[in-house]
N, CA, C and O atoms as a GROMACS GRO file, in nm:
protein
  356
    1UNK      N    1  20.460  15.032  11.928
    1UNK     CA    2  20.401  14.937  12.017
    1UNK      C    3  20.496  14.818  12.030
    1UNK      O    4  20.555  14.753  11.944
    2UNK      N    5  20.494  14.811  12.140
    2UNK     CA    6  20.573  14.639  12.157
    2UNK      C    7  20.554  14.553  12.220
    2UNK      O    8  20.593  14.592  12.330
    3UNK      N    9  20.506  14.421  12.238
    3UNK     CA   10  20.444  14.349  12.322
    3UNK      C   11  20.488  14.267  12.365
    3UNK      O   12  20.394  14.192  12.335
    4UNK      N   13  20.579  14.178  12.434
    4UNK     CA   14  20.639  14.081  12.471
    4UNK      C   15  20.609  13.965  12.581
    4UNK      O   16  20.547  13.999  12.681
    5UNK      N   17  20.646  13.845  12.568
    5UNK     CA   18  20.624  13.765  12.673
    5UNK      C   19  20.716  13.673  12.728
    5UNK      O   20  20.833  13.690  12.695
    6UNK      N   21  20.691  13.582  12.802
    6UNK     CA   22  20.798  13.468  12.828
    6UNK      C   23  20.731  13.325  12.804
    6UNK      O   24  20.611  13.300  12.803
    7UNK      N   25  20.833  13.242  12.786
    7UNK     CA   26  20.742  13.073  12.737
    7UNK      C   27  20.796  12.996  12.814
    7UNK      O   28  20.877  12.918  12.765
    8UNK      N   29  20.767  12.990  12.978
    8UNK     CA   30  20.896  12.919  13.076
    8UNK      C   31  20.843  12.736  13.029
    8UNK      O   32  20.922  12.650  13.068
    9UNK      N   33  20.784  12.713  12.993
    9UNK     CA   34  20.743  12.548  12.912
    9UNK      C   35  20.796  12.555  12.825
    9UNK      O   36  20.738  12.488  12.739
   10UNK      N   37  20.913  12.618  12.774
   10UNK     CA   38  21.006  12.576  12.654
   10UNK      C   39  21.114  12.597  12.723
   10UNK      O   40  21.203  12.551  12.651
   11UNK      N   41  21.168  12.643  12.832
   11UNK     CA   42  21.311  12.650  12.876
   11UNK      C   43  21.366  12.578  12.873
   11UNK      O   44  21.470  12.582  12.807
   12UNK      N   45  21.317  12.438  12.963
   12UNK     CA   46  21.372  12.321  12.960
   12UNK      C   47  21.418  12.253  12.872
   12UNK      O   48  21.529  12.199  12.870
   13UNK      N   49  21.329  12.250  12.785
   13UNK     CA   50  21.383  12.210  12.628
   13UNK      C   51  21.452  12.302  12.563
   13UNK      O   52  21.468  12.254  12.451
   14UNK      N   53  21.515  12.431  12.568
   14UNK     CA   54  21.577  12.505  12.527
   14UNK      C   55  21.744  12.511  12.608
   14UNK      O   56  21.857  12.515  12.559
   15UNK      N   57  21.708  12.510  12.712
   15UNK     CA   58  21.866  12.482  12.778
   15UNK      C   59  21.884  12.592  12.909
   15UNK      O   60  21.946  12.588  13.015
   16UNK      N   61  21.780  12.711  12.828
   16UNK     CA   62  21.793  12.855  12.846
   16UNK      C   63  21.669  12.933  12.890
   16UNK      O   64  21.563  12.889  12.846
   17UNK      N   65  21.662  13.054  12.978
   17UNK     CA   66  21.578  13.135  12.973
   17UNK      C   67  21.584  13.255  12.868
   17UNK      O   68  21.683  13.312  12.824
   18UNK      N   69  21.437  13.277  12.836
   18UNK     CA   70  21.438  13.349  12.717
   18UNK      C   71  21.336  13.489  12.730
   18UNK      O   72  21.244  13.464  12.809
   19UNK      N   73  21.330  13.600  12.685
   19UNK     CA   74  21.211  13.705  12.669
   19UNK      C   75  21.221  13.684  12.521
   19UNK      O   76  21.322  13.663  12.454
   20UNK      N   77  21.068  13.695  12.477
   20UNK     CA   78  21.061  13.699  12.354
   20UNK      C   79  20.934  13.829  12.307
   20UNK      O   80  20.834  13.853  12.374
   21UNK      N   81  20.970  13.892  12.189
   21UNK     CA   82  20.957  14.003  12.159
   21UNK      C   83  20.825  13.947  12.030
   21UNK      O   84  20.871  13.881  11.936
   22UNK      N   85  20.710  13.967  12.029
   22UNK     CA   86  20.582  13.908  11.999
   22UNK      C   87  20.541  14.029  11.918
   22UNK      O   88  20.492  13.995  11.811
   23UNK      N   89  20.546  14.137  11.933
   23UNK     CA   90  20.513  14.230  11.816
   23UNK      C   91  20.606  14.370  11.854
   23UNK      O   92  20.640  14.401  11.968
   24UNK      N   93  20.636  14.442  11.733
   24UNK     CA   94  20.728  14.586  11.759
   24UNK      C   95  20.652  14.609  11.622
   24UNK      O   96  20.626  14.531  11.529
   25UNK      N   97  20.620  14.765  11.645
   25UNK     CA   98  20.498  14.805  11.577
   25UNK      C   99  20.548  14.995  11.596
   25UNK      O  100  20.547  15.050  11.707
   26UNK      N  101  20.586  15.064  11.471
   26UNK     CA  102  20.612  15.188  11.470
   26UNK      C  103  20.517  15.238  11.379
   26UNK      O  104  20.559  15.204  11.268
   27UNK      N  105  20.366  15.326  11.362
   27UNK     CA  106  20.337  15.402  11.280
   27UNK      C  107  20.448  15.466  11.131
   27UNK      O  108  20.544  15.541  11.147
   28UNK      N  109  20.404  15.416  11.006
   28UNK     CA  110  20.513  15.531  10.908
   28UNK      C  111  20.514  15.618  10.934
   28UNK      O  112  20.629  15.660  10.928
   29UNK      N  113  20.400  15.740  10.989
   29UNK     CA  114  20.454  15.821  11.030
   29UNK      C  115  20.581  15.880  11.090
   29UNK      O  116  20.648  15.978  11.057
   30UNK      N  117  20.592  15.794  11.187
   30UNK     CA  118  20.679  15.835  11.355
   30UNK      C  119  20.848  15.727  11.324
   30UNK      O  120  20.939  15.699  11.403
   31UNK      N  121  20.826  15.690  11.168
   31UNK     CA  122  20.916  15.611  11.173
   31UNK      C  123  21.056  15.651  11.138
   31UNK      O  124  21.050  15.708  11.029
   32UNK      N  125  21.171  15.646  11.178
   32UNK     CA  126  21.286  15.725  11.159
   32UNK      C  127  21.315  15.777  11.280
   32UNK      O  128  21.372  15.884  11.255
   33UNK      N  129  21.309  15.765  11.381
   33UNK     CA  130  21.290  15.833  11.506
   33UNK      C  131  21.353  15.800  11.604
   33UNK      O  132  21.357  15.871  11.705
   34UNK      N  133  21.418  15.678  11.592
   34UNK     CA  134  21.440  15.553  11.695
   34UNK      C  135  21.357  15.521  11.792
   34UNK      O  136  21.399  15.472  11.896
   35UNK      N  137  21.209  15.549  11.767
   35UNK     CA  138  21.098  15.470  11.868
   35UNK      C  139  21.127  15.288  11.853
   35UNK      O  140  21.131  15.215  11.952
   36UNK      N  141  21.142  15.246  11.735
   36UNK     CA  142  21.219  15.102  11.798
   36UNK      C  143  21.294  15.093  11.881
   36UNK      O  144  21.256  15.041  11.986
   37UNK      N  145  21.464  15.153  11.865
   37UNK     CA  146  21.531  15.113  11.919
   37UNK      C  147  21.488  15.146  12.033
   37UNK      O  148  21.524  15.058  12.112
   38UNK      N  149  21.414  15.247  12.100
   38UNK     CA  150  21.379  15.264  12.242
   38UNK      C  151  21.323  15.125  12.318
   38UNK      O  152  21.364  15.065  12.417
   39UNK      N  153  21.207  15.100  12.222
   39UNK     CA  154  21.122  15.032  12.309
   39UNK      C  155  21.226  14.889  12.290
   39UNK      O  156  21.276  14.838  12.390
   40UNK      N  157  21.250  14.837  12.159
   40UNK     CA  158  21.382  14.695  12.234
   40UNK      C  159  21.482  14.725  12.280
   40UNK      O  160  21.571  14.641  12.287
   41UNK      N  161  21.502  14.856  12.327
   41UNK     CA  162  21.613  14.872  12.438
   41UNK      C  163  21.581  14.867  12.589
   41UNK      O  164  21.653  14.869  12.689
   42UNK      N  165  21.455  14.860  12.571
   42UNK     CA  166  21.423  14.909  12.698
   42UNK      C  167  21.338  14.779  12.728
   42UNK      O  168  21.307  14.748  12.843
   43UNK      N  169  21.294  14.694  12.595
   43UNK     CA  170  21.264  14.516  12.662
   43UNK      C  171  21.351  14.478  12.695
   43UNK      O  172  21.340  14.413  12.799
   44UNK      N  173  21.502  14.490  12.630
   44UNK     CA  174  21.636  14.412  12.721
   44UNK      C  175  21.692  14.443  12.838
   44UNK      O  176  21.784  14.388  12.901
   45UNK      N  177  21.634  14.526  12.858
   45UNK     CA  178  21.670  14.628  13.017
   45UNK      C  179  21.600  14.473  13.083
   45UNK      O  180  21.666  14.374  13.116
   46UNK      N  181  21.440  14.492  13.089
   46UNK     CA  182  21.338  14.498  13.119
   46UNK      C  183  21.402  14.238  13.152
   46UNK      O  184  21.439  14.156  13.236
   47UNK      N  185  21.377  14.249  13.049
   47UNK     CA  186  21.449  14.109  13.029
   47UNK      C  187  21.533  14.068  13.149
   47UNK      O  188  21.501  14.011  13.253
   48UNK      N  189  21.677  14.122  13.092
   48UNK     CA  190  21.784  14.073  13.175
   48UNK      C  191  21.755  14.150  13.311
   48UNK      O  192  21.811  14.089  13.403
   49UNK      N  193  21.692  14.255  13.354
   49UNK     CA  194  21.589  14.280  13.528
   49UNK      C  195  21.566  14.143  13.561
   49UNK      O  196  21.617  14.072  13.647
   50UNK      N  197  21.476  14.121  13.472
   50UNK     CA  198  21.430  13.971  13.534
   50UNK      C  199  21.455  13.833  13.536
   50UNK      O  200  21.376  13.744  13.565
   51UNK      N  201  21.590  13.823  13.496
   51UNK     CA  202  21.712  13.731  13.497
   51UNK      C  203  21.677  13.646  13.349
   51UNK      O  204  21.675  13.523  13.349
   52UNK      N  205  21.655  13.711  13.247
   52UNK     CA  206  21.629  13.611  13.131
   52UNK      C  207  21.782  13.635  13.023
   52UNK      O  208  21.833  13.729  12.962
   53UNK      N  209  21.811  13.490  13.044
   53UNK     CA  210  21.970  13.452  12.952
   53UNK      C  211  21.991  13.504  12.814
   53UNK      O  212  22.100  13.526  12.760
   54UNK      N  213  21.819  13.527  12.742
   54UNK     CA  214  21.846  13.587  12.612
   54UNK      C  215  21.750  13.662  12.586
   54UNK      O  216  21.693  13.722  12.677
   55UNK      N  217  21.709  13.673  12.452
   55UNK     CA  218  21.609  13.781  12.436
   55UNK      C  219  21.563  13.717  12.269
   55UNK      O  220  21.660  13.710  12.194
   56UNK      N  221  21.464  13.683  12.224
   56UNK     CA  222  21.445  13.626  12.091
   56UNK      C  223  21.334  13.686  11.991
   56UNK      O  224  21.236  13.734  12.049
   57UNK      N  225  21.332  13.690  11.895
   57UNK     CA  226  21.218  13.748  11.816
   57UNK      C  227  21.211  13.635  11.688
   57UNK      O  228  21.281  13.536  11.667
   58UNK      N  229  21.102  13.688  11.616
   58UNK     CA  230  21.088  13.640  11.470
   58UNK      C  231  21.141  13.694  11.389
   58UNK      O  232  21.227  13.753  11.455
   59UNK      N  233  21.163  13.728  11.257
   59UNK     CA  234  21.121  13.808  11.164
   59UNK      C  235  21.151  13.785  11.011
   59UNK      O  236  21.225  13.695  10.971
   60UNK      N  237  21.079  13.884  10.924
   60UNK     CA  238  21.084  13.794  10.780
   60UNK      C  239  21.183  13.893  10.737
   60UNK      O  240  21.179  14.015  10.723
   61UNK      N  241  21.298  13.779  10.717
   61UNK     CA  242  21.426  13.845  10.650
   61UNK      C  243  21.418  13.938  10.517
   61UNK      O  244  21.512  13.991  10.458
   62UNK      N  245  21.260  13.945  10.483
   62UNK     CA  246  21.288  14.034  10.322
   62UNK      C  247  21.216  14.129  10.393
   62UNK      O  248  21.205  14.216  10.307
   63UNK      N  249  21.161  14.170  10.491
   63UNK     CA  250  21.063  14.276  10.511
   63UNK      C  251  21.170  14.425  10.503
   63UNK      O  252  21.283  14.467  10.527
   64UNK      N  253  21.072  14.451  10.463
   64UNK     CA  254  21.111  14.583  10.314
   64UNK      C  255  21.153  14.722  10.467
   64UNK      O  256  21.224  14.817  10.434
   65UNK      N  257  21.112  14.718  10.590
   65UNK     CA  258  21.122  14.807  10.653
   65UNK      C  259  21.300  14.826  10.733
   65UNK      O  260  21.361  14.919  10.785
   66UNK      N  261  21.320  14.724  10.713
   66UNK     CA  262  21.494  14.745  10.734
   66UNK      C  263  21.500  14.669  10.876
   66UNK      O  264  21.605  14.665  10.940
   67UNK      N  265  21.388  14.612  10.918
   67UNK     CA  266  21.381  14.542  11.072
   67UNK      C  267  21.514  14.473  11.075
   67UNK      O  268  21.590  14.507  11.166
   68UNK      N  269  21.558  14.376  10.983
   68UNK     CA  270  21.625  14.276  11.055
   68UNK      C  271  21.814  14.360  11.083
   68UNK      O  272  21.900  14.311  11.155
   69UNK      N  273  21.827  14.477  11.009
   69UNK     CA  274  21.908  14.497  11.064
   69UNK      C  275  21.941  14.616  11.148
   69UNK      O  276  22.051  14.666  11.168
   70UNK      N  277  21.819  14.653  11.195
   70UNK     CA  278  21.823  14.710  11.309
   70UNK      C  279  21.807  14.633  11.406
   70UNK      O  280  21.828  14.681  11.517
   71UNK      N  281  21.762  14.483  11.396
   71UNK     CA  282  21.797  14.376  11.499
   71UNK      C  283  21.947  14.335  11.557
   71UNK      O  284  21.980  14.297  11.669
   72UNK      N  285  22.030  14.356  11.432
   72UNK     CA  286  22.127  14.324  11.443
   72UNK      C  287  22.188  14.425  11.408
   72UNK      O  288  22.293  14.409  11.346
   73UNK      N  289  22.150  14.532  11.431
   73UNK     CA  290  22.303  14.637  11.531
   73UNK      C  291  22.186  14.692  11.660
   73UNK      O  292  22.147  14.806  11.684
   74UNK      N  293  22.154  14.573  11.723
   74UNK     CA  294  22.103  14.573  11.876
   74UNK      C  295  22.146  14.464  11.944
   74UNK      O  296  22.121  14.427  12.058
   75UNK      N  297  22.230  14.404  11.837
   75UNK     CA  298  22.291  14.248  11.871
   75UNK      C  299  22.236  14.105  11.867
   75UNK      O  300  22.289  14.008  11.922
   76UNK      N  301  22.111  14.106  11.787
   76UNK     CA  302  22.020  14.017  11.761
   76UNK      C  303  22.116  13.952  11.697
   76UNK      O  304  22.199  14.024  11.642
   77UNK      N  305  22.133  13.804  11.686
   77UNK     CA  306  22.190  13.729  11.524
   77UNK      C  307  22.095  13.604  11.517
   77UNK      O  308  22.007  13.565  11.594
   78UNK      N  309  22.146  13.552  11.390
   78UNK     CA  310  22.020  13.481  11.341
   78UNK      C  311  22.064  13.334  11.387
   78UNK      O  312  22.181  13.298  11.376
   79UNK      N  313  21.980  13.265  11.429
   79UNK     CA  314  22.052  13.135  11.505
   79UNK      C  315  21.944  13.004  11.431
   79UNK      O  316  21.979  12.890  11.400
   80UNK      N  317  21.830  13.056  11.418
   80UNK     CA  318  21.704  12.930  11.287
   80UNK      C  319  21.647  12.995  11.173
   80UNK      O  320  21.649  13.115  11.146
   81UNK      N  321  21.607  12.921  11.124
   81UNK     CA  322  21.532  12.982  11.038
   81UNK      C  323  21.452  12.911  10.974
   81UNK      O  324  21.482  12.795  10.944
   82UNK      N  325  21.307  12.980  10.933
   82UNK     CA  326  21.221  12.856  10.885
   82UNK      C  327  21.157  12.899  10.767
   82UNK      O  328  21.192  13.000  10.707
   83UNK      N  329  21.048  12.811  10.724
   83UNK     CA  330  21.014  12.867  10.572
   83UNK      C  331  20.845  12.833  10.612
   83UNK      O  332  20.807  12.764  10.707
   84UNK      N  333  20.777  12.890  10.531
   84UNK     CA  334  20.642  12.890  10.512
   84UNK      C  335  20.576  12.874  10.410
   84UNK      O  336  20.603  12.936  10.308
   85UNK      N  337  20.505  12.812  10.417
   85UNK     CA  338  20.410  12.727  10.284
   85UNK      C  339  20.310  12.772  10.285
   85UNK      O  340  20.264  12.762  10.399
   86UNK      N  341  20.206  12.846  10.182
   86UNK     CA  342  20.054  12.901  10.183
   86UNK      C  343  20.067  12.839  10.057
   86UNK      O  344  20.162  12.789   9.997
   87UNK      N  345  19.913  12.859  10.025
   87UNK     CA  346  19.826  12.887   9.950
   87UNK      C  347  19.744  12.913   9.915
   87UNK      O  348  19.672  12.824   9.960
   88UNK      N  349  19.657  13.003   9.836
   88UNK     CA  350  19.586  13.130   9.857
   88UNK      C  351  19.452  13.015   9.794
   88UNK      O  352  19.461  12.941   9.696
   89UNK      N  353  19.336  13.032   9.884
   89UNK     CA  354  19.193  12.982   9.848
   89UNK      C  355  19.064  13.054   9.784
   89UNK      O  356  18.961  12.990   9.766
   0.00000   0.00000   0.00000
């Protein structure tokens, strides 16, 4: 599954047009398959169609599924990064 959107109320303040990639979602099953790389290959198609300068996602650099570097051999690189504070109630 992959769901994506655009945030044109941040461009301006960004410099840039952007698609941003809001969830990518493979069953364990079906995983090994390149059903990722399909579907974010086929949002950057889908993206730069519609004249957007980049393409951006989230993601948590320890997640155990190997995401971030299949981000980056799709050409993703890491440009922020932030941290998160919980605590469990």
């Amino acid at each position: 599954m992959h769901r994506a959107g655009r945030y044109e109320h941040d461009w301006a303040t960004q410099g840039y047009t952007a698609g941003y990639t809001e969830l990518l979602g493979v069953r364990r099953a079906y995983r090994g398959r390149r059903i990722a790389v399909a579907l974010l290959t086929h949002a950057l198609r889908v993206f730069a169609d519609d004249g957007m300068q980049h393409a951006e996602l989230d993601v948590d650099t320890d997640n155990p599924t190997g995401a971030p570097a299949l981000y980056t051999r799709l050409g993703y690189a890491k440009s922020e990064g932030s941290t998160l504070y919980a605590i469990e109630l």
